[in-house]
C-alpha positions in Angstrom: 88.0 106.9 81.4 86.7 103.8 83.3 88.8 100.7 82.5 86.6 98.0 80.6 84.8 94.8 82.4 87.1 91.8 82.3 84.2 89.8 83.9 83.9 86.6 82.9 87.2 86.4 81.0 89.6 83.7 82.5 92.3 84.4 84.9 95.9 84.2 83.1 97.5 81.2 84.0 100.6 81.5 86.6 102.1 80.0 89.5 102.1 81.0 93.0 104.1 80.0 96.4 102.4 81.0 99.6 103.0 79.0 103.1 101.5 76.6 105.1 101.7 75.8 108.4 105.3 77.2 107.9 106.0 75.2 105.0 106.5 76.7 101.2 103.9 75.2 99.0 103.0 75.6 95.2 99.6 76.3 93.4 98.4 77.9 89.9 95.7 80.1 88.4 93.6 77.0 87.6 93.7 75.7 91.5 92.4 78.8 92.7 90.3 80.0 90.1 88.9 77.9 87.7 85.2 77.1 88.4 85.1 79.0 91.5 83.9 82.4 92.6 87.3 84.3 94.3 87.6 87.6 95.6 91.0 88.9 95.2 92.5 91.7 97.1 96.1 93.2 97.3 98.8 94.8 100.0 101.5 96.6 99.5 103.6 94.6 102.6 101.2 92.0 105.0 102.9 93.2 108.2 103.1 97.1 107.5 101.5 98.9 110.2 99.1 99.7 107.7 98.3 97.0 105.5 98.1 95.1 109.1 96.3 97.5 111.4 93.6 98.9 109.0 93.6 96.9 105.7 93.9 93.1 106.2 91.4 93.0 109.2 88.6 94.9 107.2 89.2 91.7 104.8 89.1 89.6 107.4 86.2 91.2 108.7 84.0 90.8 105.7 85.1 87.2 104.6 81.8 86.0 105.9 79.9 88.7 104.2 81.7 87.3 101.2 81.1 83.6 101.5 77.5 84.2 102.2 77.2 85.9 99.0 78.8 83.0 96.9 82.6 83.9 97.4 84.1 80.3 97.8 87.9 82.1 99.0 89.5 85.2 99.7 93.2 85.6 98.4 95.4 88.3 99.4 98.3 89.1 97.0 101.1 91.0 98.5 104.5 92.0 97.5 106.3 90.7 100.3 103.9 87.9 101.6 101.4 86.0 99.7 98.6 83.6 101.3 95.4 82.3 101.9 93.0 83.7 104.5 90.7 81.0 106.3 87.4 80.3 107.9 
């Protein structure tokens, strides 16, 4: 049985670290989310051969695709490393 739509609904508020430029920094659901168009994907572990060699570049790959078609970011979620992927 599909799961139902959650489109539109808002994102539940929590807080996330992720690194900068080697630096820890803080940021919340509102930050990312609220009034903006986000595409969020997840990985397992950011620097498994995997998740690095097949999964993340694909991402990377279509994050113009993405943007042109109203996508202001992409985040990537992952267990053992969470950040941002840039332009």
């Amino acid at each position: 049985m599909p799961l139902p739509s959650r489109e539109g609904q808002p994102v539940p508020q929590v807080k996330f670290r992720y690194r900068e430029n080697g630096e820890w920094m803080d940021t919340d659901s509102d930050k990312l989310f609220k009034g903006r168009t986000v595409a969020v994907f997840s990985l397992a572990g950011a620097f498994t051969p995997t998740c690095s060699s097949t999964h993340l570049p694909r991402f990377n790959e279509l994050a113009p695709t993405f943007k042109h078609n109203g996508v202001d970011q992409v985040v990537c979620i992952a267990v053992n490393d969470p950040y941002v992927m840039e332009e």
